[in-house]
C-alpha positions in Angstrom: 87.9 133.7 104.7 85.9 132.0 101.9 84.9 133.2 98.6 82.0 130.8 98.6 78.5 130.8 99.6 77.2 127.7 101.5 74.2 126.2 99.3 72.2 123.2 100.1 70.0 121.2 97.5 67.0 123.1 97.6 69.4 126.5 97.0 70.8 124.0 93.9 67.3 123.3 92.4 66.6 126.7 92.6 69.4 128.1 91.1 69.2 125.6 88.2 65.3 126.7 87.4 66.5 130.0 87.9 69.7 129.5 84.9 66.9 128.1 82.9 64.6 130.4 83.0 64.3 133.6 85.2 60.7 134.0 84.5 59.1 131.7 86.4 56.2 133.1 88.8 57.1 132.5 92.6 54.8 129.5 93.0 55.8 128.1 89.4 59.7 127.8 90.7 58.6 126.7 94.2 56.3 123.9 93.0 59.6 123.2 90.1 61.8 122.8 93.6 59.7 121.3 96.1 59.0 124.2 98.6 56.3 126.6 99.3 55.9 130.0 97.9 57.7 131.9 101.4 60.5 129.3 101.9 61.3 129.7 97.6 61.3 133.6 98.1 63.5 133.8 101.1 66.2 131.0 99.9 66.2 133.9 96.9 66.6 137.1 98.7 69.7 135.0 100.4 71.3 134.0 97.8 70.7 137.9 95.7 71.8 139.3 99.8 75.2 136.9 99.4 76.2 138.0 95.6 75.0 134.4 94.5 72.5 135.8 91.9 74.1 138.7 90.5 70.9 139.7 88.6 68.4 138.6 85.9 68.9 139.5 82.4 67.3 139.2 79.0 69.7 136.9 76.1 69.4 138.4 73.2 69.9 136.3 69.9 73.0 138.4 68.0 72.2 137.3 64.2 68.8 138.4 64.7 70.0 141.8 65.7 73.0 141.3 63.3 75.5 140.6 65.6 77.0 138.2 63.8 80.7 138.4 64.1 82.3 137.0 66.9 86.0 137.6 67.5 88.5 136.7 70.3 91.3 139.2 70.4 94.4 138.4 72.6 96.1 141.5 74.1 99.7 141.4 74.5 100.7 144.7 77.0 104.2 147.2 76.6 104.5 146.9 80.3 103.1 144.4 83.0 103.3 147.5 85.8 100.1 147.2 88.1 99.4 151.4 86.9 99.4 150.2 83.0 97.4 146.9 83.5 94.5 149.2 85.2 94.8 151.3 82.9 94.2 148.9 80.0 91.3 147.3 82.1 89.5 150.8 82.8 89.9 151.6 78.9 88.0 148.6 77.7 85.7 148.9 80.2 83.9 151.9 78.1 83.8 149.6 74.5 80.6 148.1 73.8 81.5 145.8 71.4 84.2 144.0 74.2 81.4 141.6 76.1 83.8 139.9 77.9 88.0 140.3 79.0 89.4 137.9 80.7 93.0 138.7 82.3 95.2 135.3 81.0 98.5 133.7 82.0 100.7 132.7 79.7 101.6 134.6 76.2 99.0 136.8 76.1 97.7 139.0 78.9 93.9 139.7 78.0 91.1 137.5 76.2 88.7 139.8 74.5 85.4 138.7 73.3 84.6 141.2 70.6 80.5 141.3 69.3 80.3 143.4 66.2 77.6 143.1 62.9 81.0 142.9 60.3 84.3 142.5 59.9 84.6 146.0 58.2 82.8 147.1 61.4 85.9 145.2 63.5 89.1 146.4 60.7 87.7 149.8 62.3 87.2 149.1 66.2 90.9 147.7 66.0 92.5 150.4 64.0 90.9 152.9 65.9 90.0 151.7 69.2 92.0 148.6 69.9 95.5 149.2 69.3 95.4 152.4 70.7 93.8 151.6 74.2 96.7 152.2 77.2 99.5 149.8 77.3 98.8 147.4 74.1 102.1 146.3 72.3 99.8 143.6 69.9 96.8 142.1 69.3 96.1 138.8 67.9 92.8 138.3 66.4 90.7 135.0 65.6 87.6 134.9 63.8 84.2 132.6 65.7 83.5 130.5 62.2 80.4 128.9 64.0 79.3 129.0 67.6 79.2 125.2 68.5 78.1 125.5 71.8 76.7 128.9 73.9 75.5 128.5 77.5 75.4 130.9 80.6 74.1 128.0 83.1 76.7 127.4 85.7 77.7 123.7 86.2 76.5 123.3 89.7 
């Protein structure tokens, strides 16, 4: 069984108006596509019913909110045991300053994308939070200098 959706061009366009900007009125995206009002709104309902669009959110701009530090941690676990590797992923789960963890291959076992306003405010989330969630033997931490390029639109 597939993973993926079927999606035609008019499914396309709309998802690309939709990446760009979730905020456009019915008719707004439908004229942006080239459909009517009913044929936009049921291509959507589809594609929310088939886990397509997950949802619609709000960026917010982390300087402005001072947010500033960005930092990439790379988990290294004691054990690679199924039990220990959930455990790990259930434990960062409840950290609000982890926006993203990726499971890797390779060295490391887990990408962390860490959002925090310092990097006093970090020294503390990894001496008190990080090294001691279930199963980490190291983490390797490396500092955003700049964010070059930031974009949540999906090639497609």
């Amino acid at each position: 069984m597939s993973l993926t959706i079927e999606i035609d061009d008019y499914d396309r366009k709309i998802l690309r108006a939709l990446q760009e900007n979730a905020d456009y009125s019915m008719a707004e995206l439908g004229e942006k596509v080239g459909l009517s009002h009913t044929p936009c709104w049921r291509r959507i309902k589809r594609l929310e019913a088939d886990g397509v669009i997950r949802g619609r959110v709000t960026l917010l701009e982390a300087q402005k909110l001072d947010l500033g530090v960005s930092v990439h941690a790379y988990i290294t676990n004691k054990s690679h045991e199924e039990e220990s590797l959930a455990a790990f992923e259930r434990a960062v789960m409840d950290l609000d300053e982890v926006v993203e963890c990726y499971s890797t291959s390779g060295e490391k076992d887990y990408l962390l994308r860490i959002i925090v306003n310092s990097v006093d405010h970090y020294e503390k989330l990894l001496k008190h939070k990080l090294v001691n969630l279930p199963n980490v033997a190291s983490v390797n931490s490396i500092f955003a200098l700049k964010q070059v390029k930031f974009t949540t639109e999906l090639p497609i």
